[in-house]
mmCIF file as Biopython writes it, N, C-alpha, C and O atoms, coordinates in Angstrom:
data_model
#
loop_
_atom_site.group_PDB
_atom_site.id
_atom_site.type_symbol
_atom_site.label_atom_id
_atom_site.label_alt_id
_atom_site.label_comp_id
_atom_site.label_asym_id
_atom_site.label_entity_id
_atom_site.label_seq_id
_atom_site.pdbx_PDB_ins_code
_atom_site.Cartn_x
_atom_site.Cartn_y
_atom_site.Cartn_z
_atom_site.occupancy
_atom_site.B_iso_or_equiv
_atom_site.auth_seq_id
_atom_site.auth_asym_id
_atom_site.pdbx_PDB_model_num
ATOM 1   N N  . UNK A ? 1  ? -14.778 -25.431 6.424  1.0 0.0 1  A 1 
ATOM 2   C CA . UNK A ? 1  ? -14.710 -24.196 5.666  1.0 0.0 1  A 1 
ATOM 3   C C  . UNK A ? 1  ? -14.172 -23.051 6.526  1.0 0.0 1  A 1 
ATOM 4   O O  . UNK A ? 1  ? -13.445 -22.180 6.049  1.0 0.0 1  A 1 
ATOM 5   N N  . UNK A ? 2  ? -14.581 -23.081 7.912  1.0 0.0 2  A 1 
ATOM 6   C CA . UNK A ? 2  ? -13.947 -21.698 8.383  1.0 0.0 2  A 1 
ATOM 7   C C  . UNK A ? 2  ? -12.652 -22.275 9.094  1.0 0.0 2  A 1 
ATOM 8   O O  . UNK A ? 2  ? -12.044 -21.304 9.544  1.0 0.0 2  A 1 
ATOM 9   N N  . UNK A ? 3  ? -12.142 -23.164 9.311  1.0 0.0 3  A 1 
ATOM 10  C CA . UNK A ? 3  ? -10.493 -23.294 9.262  1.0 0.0 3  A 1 
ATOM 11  C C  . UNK A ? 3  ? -9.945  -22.805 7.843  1.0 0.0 3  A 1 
ATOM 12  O O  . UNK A ? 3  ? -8.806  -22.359 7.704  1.0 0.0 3  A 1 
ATOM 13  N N  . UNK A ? 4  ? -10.641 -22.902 7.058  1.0 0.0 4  A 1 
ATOM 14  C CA . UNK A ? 4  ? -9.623  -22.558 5.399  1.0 0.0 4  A 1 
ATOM 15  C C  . UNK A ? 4  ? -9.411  -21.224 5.481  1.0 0.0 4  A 1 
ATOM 16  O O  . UNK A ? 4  ? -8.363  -20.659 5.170  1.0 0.0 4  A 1 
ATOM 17  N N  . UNK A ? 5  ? -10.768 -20.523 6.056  1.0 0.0 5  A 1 
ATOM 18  C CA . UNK A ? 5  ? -11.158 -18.891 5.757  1.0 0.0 5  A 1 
ATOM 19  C C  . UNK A ? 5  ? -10.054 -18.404 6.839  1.0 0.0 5  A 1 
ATOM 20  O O  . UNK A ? 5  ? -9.287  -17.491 6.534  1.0 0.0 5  A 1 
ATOM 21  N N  . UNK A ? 6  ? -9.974  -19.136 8.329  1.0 0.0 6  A 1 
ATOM 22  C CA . UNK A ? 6  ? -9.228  -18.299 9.200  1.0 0.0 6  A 1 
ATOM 23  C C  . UNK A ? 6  ? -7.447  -18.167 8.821  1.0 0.0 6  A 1 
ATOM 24  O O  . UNK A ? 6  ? -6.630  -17.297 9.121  1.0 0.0 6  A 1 
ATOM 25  N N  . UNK A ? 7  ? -7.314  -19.481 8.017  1.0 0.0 7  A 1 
ATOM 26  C CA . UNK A ? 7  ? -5.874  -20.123 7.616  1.0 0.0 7  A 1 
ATOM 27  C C  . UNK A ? 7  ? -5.712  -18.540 6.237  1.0 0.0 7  A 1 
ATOM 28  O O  . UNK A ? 7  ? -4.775  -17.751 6.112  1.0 0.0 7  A 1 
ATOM 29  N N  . UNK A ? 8  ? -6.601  -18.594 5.704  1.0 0.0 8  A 1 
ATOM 30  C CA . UNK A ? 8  ? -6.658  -17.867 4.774  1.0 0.0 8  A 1 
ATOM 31  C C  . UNK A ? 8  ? -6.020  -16.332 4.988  1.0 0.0 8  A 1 
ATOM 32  O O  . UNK A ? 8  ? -5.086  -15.771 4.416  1.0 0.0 8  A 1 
ATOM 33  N N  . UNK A ? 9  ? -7.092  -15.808 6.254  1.0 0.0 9  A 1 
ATOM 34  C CA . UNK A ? 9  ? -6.992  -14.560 6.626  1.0 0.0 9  A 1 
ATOM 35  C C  . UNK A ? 9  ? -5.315  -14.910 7.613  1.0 0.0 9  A 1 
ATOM 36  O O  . UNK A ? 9  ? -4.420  -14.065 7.640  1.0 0.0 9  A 1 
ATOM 37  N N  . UNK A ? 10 ? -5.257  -15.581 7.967  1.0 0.0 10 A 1 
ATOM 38  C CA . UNK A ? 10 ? -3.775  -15.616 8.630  1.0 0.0 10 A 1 
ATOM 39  C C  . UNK A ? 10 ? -2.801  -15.663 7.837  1.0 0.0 10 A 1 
ATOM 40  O O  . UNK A ? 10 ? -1.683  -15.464 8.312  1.0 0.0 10 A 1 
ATOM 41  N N  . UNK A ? 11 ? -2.992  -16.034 5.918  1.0 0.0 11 A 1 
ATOM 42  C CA . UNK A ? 11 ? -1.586  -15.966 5.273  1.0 0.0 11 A 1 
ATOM 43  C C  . UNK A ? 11 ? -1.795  -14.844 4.694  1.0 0.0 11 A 1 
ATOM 44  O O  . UNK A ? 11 ? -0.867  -14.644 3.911  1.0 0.0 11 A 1 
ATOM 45  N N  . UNK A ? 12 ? -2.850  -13.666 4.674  1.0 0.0 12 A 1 
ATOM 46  C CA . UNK A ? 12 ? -3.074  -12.387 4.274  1.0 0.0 12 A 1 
ATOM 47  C C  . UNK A ? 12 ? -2.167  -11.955 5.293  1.0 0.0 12 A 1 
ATOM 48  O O  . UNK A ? 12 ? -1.039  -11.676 4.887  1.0 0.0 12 A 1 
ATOM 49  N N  . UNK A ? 13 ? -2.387  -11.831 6.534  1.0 0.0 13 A 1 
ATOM 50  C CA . UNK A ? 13 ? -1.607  -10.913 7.342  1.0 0.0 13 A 1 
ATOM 51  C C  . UNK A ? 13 ? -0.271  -11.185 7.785  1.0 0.0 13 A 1 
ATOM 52  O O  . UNK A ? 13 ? 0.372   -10.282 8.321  1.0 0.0 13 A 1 
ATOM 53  N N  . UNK A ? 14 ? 0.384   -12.713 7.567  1.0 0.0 14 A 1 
ATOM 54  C CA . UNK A ? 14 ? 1.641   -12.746 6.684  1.0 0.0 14 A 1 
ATOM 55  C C  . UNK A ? 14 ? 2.366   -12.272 5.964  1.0 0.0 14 A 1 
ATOM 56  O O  . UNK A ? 14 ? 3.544   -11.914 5.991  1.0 0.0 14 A 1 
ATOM 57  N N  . UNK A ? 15 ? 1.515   -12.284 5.226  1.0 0.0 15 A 1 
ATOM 58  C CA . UNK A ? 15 ? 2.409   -11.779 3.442  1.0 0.0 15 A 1 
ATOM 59  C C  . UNK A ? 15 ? 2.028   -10.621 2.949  1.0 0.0 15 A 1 
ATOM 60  O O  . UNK A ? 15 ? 2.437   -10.321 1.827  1.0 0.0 15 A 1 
ATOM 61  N N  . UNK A ? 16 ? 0.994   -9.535  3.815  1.0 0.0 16 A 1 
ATOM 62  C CA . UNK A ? 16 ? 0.366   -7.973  3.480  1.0 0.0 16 A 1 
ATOM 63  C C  . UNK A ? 16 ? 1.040   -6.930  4.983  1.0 0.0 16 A 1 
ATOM 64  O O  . UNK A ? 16 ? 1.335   -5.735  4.954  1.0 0.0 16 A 1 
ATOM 65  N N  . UNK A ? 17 ? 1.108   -7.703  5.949  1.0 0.0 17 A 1 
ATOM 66  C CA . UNK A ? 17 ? 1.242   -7.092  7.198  1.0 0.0 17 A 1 
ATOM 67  C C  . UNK A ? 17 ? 2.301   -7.325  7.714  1.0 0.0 17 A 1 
ATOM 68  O O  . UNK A ? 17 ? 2.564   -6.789  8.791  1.0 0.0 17 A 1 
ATOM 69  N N  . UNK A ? 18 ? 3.342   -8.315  7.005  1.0 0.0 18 A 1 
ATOM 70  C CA . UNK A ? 18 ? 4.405   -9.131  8.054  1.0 0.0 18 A 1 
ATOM 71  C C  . UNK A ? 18 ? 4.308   -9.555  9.532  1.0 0.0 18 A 1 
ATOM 72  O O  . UNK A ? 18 ? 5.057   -9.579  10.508 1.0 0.0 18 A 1 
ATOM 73  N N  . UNK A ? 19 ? 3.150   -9.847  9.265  1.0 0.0 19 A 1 
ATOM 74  C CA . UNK A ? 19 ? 3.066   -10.863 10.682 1.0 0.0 19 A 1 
ATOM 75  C C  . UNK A ? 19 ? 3.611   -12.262 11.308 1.0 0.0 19 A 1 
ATOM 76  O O  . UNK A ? 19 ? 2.642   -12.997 11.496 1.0 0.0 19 A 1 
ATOM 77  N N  . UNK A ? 20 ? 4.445   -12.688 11.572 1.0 0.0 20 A 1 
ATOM 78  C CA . UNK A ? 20 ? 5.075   -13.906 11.811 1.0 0.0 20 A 1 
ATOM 79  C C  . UNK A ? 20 ? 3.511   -14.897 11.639 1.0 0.0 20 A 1 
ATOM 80  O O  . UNK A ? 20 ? 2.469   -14.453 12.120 1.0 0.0 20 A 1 
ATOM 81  N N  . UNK A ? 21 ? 3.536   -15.981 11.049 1.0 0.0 21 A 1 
ATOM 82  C CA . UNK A ? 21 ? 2.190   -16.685 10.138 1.0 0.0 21 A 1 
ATOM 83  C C  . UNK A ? 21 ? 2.225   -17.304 11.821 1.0 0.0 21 A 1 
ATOM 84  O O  . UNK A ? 21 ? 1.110   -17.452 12.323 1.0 0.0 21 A 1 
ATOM 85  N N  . UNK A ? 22 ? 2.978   -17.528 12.364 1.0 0.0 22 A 1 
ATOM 86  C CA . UNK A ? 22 ? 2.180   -18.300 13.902 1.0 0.0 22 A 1 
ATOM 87  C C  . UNK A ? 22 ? 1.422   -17.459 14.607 1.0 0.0 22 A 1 
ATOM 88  O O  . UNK A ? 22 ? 0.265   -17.689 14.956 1.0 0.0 22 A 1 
ATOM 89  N N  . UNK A ? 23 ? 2.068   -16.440 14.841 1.0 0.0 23 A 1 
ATOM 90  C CA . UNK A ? 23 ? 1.617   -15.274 15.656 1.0 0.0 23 A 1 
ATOM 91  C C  . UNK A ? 23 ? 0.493   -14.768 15.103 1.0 0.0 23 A 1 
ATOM 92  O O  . UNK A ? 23 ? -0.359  -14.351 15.887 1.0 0.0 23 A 1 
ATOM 93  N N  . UNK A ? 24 ? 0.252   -14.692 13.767 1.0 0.0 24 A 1 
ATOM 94  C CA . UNK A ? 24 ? -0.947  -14.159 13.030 1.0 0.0 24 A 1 
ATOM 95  C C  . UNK A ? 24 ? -2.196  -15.140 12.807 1.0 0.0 24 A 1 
ATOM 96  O O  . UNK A ? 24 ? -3.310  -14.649 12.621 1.0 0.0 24 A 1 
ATOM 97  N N  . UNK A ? 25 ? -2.015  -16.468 12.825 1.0 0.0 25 A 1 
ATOM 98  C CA . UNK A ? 25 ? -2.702  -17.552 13.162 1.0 0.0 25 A 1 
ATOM 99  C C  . UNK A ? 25 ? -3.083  -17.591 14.821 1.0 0.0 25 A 1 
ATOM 100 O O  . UNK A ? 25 ? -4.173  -18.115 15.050 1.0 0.0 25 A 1 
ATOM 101 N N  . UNK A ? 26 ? -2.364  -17.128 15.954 1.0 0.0 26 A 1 
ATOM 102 C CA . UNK A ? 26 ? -2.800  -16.951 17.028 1.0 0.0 26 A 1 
ATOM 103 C C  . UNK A ? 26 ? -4.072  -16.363 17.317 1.0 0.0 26 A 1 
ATOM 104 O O  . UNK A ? 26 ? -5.040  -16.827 17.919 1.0 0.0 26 A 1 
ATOM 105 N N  . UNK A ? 27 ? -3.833  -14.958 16.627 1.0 0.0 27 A 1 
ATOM 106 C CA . UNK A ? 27 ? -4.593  -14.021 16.636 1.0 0.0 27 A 1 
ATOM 107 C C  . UNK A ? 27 ? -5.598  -14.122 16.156 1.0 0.0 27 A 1 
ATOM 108 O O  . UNK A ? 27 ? -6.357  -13.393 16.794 1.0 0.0 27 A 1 
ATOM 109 N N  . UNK A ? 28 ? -6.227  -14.707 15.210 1.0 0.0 28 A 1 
ATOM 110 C CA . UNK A ? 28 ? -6.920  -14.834 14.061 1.0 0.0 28 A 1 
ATOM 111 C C  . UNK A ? 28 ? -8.057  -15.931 14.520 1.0 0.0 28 A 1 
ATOM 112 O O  . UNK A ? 28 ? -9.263  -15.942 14.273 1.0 0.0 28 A 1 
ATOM 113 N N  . UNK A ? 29 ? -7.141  -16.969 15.373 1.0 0.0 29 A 1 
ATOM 114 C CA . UNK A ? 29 ? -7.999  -18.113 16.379 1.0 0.0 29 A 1 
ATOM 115 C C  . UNK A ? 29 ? -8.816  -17.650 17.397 1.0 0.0 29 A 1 
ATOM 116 O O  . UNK A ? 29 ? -10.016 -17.782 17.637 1.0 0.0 29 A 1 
ATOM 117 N N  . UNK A ? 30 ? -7.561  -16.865 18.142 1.0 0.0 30 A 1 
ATOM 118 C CA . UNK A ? 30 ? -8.206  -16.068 19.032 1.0 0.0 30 A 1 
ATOM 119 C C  . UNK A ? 30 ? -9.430  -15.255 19.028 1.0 0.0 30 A 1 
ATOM 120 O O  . UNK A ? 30 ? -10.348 -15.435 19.828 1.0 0.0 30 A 1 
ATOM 121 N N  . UNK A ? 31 ? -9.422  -14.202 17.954 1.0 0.0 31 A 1 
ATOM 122 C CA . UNK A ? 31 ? -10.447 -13.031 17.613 1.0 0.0 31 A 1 
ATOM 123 C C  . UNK A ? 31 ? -11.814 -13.995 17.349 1.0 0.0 31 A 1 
ATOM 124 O O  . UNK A ? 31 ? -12.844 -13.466 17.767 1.0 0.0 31 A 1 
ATOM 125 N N  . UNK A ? 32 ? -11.995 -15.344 16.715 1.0 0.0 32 A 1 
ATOM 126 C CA . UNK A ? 32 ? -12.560 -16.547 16.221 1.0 0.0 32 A 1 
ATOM 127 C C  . UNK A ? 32 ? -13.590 -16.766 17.378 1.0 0.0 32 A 1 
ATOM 128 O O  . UNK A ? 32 ? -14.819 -16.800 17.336 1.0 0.0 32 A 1 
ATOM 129 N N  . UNK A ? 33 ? -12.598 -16.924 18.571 1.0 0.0 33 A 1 
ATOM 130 C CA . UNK A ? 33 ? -12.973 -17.902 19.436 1.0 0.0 33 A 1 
ATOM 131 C C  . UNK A ? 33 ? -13.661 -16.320 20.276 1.0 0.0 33 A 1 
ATOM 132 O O  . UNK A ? 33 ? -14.821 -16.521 20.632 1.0 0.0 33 A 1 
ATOM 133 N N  . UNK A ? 34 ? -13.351 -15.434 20.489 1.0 0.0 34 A 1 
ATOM 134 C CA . UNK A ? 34 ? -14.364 -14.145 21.028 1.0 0.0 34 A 1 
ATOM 135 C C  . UNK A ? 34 ? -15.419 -14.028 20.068 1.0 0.0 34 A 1 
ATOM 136 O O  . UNK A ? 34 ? -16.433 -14.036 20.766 1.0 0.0 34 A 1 
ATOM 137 N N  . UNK A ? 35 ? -15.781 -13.921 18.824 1.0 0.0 35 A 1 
ATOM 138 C CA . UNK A ? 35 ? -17.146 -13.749 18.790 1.0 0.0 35 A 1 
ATOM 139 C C  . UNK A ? 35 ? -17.702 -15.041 18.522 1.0 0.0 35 A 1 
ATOM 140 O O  . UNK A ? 35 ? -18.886 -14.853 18.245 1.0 0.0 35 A 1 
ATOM 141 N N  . UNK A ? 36 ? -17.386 -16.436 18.461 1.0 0.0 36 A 1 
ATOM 142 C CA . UNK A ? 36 ? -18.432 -16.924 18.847 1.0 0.0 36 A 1 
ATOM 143 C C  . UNK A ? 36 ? -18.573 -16.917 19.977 1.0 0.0 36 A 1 
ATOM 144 O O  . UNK A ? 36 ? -19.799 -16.967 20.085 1.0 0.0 36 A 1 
ATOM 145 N N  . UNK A ? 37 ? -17.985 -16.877 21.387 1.0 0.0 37 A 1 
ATOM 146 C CA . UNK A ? 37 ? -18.592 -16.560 22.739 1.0 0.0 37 A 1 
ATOM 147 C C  . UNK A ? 37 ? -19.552 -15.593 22.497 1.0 0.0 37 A 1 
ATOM 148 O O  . UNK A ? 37 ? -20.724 -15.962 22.566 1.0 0.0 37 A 1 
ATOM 149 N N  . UNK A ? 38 ? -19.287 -14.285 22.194 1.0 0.0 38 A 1 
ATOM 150 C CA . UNK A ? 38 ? -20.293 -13.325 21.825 1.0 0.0 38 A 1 
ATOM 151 C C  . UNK A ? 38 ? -21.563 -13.680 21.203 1.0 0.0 38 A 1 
ATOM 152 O O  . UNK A ? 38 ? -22.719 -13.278 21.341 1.0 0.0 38 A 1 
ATOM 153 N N  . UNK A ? 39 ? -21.084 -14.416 20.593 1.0 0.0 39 A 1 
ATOM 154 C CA . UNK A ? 39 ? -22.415 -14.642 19.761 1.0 0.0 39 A 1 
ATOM 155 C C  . UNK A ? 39 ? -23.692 -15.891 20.514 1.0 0.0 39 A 1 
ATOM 156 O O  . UNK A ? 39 ? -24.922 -15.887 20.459 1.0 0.0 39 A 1 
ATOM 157 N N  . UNK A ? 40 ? -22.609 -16.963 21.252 1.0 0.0 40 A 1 
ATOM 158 C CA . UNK A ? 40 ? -23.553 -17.607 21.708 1.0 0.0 40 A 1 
ATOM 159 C C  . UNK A ? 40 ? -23.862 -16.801 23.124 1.0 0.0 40 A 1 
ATOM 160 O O  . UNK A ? 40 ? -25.070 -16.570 23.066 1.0 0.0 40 A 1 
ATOM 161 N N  . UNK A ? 41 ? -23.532 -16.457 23.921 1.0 0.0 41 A 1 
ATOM 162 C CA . UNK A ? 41 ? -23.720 -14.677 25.014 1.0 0.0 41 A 1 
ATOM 163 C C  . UNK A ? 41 ? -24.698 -13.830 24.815 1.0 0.0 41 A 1 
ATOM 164 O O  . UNK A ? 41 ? -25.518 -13.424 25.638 1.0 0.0 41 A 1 
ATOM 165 N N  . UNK A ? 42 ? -24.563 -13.496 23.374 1.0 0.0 42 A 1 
ATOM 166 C CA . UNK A ? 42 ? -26.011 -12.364 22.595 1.0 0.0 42 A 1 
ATOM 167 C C  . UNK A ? 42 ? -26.694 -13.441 22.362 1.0 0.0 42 A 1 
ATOM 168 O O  . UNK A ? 42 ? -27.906 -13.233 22.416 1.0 0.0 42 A 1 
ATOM 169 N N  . UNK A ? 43 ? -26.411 -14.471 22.133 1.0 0.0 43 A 1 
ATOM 170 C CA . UNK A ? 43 ? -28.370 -15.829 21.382 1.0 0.0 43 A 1 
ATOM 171 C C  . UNK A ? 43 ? -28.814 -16.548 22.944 1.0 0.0 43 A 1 
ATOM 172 O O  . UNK A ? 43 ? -29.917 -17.085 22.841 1.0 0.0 43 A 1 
ATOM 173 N N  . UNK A ? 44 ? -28.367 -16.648 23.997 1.0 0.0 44 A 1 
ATOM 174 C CA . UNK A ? 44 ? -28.879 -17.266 24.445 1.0 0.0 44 A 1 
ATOM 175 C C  . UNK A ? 44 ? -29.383 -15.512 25.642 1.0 0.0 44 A 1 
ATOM 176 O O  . UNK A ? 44 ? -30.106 -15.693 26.622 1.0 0.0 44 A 1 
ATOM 177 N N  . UNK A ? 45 ? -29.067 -14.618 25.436 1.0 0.0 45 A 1 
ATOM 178 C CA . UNK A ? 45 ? -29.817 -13.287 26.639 1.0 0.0 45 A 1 
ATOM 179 C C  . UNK A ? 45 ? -31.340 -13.393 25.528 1.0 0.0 45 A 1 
ATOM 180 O O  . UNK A ? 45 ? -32.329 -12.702 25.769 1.0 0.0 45 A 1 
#
């Protein structure tokens, strides 16, 4: 389910933002992959 949601939010900022869909899928992985660090960072202090 959250590959669909991130795929999702990456063809929003495609086709609303003109973001090249790789480059916006980069980003989108990326931002993904910082808060769950964050999150497992804040659950395990």
């Amino acid at each position: 389910m959250v590959v669909v949601e991130l795929l999702l939010i990456s063809w929003v900022r495609w086709k609303y933002v003109e973001t090249p869909f790789q480059s916006a899928t980069v980003q989108v992985v990326l931002g993904g992959v910082l808060v769950l660090l964050a999150g497992i960072f804040i659950g395990s202090a």
